[in-house]
C-alpha positions in Angstrom: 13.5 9.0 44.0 15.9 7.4 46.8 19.3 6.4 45.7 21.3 3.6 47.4 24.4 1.4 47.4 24.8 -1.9 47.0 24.1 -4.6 44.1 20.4 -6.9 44.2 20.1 -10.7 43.8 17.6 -12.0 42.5 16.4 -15.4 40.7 14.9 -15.7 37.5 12.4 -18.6 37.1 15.2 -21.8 38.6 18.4 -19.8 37.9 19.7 -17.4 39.7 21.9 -14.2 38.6 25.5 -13.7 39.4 27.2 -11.3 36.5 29.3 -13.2 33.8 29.7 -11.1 30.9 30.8 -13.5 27.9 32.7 -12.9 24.8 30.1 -14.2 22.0 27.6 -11.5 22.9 28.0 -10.5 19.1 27.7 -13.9 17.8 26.2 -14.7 14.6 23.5 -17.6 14.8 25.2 -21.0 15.1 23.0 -22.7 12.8 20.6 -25.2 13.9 22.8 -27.9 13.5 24.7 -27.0 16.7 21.7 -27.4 18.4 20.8 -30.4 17.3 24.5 -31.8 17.7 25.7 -29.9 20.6 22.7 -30.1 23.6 20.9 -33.5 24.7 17.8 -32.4 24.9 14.0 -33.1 23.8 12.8 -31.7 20.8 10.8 -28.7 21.7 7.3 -27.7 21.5 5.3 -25.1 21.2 6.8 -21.4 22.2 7.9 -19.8 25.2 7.1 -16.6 26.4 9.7 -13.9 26.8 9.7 -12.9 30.4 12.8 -11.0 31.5 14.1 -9.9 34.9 16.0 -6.8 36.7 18.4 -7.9 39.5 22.2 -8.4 40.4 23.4 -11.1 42.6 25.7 -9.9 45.3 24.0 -9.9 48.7 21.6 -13.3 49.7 18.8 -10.5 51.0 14.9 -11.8 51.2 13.3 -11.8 48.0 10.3 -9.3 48.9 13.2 -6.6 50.5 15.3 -6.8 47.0 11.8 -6.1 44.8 10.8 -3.6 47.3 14.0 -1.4 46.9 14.3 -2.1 43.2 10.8 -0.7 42.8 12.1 2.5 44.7 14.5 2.7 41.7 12.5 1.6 38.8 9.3 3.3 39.7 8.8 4.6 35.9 8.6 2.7 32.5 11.8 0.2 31.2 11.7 0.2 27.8 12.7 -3.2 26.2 14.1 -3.9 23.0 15.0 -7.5 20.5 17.1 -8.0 17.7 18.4 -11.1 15.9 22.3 -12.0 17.1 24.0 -11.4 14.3 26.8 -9.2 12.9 24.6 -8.2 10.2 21.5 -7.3 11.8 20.0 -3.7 10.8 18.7 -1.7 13.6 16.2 0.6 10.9 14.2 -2.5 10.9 11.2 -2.8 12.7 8.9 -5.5 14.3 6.2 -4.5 12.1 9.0 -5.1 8.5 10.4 -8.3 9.6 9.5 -10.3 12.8 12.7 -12.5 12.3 15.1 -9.3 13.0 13.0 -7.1 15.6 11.8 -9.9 18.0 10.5 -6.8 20.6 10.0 -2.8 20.2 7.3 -0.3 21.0 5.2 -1.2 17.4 4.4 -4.3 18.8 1.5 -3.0 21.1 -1.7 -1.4 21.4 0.0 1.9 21.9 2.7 2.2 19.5 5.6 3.7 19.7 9.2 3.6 18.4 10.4 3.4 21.6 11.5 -0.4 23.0 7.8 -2.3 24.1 6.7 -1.1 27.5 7.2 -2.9 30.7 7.1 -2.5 34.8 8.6 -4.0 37.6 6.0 -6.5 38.9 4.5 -6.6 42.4 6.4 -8.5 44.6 8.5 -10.1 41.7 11.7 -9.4 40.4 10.3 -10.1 37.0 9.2 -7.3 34.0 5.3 -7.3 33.1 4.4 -6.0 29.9 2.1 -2.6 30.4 0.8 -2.7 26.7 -0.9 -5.4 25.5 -0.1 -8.0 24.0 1.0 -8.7 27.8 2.2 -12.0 26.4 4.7 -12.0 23.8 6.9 -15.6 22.9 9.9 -16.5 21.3 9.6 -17.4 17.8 9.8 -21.6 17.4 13.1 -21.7 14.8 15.4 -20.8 17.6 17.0 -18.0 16.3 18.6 -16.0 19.3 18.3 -12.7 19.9 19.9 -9.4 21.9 18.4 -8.1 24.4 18.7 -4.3 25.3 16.7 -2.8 28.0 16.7 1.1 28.9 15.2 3.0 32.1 14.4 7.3 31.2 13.6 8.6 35.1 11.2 10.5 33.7 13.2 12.1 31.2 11.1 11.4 28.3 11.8 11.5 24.7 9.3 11.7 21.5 9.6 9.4 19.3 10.7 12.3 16.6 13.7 12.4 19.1 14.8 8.3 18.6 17.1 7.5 15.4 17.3 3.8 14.5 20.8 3.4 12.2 22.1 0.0 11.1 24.0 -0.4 13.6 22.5 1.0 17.1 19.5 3.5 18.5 19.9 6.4 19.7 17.6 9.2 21.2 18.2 12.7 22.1 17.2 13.2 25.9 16.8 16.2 28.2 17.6 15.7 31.9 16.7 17.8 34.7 19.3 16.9 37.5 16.9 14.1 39.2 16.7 11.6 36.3 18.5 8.4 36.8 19.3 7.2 33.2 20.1 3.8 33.2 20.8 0.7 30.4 21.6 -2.8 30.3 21.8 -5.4 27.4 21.3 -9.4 29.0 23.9 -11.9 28.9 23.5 -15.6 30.0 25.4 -15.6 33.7 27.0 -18.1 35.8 25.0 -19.1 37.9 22.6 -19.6 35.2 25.0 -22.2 33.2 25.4 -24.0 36.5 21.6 -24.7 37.4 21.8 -27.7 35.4 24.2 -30.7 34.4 25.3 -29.1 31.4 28.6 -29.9 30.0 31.1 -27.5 28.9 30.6 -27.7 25.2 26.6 -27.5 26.1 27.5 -23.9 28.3 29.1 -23.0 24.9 25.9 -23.5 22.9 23.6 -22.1 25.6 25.6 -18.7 25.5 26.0 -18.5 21.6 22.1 -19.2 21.5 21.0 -17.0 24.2 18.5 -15.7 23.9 15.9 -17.7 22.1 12.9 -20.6 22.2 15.7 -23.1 23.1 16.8 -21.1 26.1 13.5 -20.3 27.4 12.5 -24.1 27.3 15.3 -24.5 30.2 14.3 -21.6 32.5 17.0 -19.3 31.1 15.9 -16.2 30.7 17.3 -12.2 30.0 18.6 -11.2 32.7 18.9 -6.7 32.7 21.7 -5.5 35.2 21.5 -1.7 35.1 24.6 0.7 34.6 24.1 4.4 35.6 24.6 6.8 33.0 25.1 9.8 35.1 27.5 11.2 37.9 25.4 11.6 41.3 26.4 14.2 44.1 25.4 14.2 47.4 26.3 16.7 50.1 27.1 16.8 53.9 27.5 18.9 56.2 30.5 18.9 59.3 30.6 21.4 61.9 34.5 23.4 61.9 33.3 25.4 64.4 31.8 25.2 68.0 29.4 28.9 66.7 28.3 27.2 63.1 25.1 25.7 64.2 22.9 28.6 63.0 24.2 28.4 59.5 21.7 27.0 57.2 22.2 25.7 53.7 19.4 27.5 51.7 20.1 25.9 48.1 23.0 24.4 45.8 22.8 25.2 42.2 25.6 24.5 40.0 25.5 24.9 36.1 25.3 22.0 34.0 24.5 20.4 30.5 21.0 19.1 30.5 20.9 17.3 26.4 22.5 14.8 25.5 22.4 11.3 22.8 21.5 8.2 24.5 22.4 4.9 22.7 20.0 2.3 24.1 21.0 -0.7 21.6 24.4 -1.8 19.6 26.1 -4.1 17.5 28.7 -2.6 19.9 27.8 -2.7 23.6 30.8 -0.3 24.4 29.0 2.3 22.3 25.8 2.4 25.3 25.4 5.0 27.0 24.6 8.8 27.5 27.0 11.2 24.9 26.8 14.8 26.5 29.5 16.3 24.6 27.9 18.3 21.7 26.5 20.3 23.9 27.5 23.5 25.0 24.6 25.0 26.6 24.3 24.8 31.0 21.3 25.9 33.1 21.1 26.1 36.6 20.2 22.9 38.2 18.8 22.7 42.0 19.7 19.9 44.8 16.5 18.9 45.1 15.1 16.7 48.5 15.0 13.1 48.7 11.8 13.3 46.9 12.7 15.3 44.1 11.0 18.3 45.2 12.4 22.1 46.1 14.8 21.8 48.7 13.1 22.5 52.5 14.6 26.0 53.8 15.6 26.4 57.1 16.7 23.2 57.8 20.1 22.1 57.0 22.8 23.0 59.1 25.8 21.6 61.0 25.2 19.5 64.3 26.7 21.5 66.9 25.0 19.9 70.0 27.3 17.6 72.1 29.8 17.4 69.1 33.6 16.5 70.6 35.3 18.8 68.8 38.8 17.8 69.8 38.2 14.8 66.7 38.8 15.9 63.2 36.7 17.5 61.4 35.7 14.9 59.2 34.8 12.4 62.0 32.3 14.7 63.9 28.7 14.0 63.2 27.4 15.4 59.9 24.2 16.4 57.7 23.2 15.3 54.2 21.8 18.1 52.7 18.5 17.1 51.0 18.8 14.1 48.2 21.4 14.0 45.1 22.0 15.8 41.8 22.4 13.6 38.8 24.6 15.4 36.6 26.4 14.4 33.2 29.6 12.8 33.6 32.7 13.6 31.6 33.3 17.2 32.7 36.3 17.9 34.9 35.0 20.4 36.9 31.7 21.8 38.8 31.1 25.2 40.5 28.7 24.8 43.2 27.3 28.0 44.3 26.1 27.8 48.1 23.4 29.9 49.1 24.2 30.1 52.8 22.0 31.9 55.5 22.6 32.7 59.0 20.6 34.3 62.1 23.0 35.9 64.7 22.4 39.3 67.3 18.6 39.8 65.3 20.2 39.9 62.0 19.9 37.8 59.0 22.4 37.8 56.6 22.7 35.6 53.1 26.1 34.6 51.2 26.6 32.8 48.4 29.8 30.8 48.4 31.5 29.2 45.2 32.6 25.9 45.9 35.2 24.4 42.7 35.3 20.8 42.5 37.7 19.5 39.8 37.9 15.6 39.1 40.6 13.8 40.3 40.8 11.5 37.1 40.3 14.1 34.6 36.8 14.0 34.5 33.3 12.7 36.5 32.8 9.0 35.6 29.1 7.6 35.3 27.9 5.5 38.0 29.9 7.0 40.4 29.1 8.7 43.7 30.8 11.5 44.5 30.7 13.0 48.8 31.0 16.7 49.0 31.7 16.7 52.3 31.5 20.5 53.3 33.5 22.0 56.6 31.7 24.7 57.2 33.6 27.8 59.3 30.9 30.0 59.3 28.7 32.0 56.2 31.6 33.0 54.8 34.4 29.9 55.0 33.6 26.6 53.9 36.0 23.9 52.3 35.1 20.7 50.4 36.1 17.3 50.2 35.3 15.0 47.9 35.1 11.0 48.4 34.0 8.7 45.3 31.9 5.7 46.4 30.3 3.1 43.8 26.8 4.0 42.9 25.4 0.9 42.1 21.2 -0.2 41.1 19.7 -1.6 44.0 20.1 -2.4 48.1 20.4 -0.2 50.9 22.7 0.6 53.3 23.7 3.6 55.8 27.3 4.7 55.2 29.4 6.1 57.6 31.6 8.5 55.1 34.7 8.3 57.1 35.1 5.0 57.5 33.1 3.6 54.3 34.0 6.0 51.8 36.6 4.3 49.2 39.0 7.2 47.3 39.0 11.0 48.0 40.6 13.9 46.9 40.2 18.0 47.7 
């Protein structure tokens, strides 16, 4: 899968979706009196079905391009679940024990499962379809809100013997293989949503507290799942230091690295999200893999030589990516990336492997970050790193030039 920069819009039903995380996302229910007091509105009736979005609002970009390189992303299964807002609400409980606490999870459908219910990116629409049936599932008509957590696996698959529901979160234990994107998200009500309407500022108040519920639903406000990575992602280039480097090709990159971790998908806490590698002490070799996930090509990744000025720094001559990315856990302060180098020269071919340290500048790799190995190669035997740390962020594309664009770097 193809990684990218920038952030999405997109609208969901009348509103639109610019990021405005509140303070009363662990609210206890208001009470129906503040509904009744608080908002202007009809009486409702009837249900509304639950129909959540993916997106983030920071580029205008035609609708079709947005879903088109969100699908790129979110080519595999988002797993959704509901609980009842409230300080008190026990995660052990299931839709199929009380309705009323677990508005959505993975026993409400034909296949069941204790994962969160199933869902997909729609064609052409920003919007989440369910892929088990019931494919229509409503809000429940007291107007009780809920939370809504939302969690994307890459392909990194867990049984359900592997998911522990606790009173106050879920976790699962997860294996990744260096390609799997893990991502999370819990909606919250955002600006742009509060100002579709002529709400006042007292009814913005009761709109967040009872977000997300029949009420909400009624007036086109809906969940709303902006994705944080959970993993560090590498990606490598290649810059000529030499005039004589051009028939030295990178063969592979391996580096050693944790591959099991604890994934909390839901909390009373939303700090607490997130991917927790540190119990294990176990690495394996992981592989840069191409674009497409698959072994990287041989032969084919080396410095561009041709019509190169080398009188400009090195850094500012033309340069290769070298296959896709490695997703890697984050929180360790150092990789050691071996570099299977392999070069041609007076009939002979000759193979080196070359060690290449990278220790983080903060202490330790962050999650959703993007870290540029940019690699000044002097021949098989010399090369030296640079890293620069760009924001890797769901959605968009763009081509980045890495010595004008990228933000921070270090050696």
């Amino acid at each position: 899968m193809k990684y990218t920069g920038l952030h999405i819009k997109v609208t969901i039903m009348l509103a639109g979706a610019v990021m405005a995380m509140s303070g009363c996302a662990d609210h206890s229910y208001p009470g129906e009196e503040v509904i009744s007091s608080s908002l202007d509105k009809e009486p409702l009736h009837g249900t509304f079905p639950i129909q959540p979005s993916i997106g983030n609002s920071q580029l205008g970009e035609d609708v079709g391009t947005r879903v088109s390189d969100m699908k790129k992303e979110l080519w595999d299964t988002v797993y959704i679940y509901s609980y009842k807002k409230d300080l008190s609400t026990n995660y052990t409980i299931n839709s199929t024990d009380d309705k009323n606490v677990c508005l959505l999870d993975g026993l409400m459908q034909d296949v069941q499962s204790q994962h969160g219910k199933k869902s997909m990116l729609a064609d052409d629409e920003p919007y989440l379809t369910w892929t088990n049936n019931p494919k229509t599932v409503y809000f429940h008509d007291n107007n009780q809100p809920y939370d809504m957590f939302a969690y994307y696996l890459d392909g990194a698959y867990t049984p359900d013997g592997n998911i522990t529901k606790s009173d106050d979160g879920i976790r699962m234990e997860i294996t990744v293989n260096g390609y799997n994107d893990i991502m999370s998200a819990k909606a919250a009500v955002t600006e742009e949503q509060l100002t579709s309407g002529s709400f006042s500022e007292k009814d913005k108040q009761a709109i967040i507290d009872m977000s997300f519920s029949n009420i909400t639903a009624a007036w086109n406000i809906q969940p709303i799942f902006q994705f944080k990575h959970h993993m560090s992602r590498f990606v490598f280039y290649l810059y000529p230091a030499r005039e004589d480097v051009g028939n030295v090709y990178i063969e592979s990159i391996c580096v050693k690295s944790k591959t099991r971790g604890v994934f909390t998908v839901a909390s009373s806490a939303v700090g607490n999200m997130g991917v927790d590698f540190s119990q294990e002490q176990e690495k394996v070799d992981m592989y840069l893999p191409e674009p497409d996930n698959t072994p990287l090509v041989k032969d084919r990744y080396h410095p561009i030589t041709e019509g190169v000025d080398f009188s400009k720094p090195v850094y500012q001559r033309p340069y290769t990516q070298v296959g896709g990315a490695l997703l890697l856990p984050p929180g360790e302060s150092e990789y050691v990336f071996d570099v299977l180098l392999k070069q041609e020269k007076n009939g002979l071919v000759m193979f080196n492997t070359y060690p290449v340290t990278l220790t983080a500048s903060g202490g330790a790799y962050e999650p959703g970050n993007q870290y540029n190995v940019k690699l000044a190669v002097y021949g098989i035997m010399d090369i030296r790193p640079q890293v620069t740390i760009t924001p890797w962020v769901f959605g968009g594309s763009i081509t980045i030039d890495p010595d004008e664009d990228f933000e921070n770097s270090y050696n």
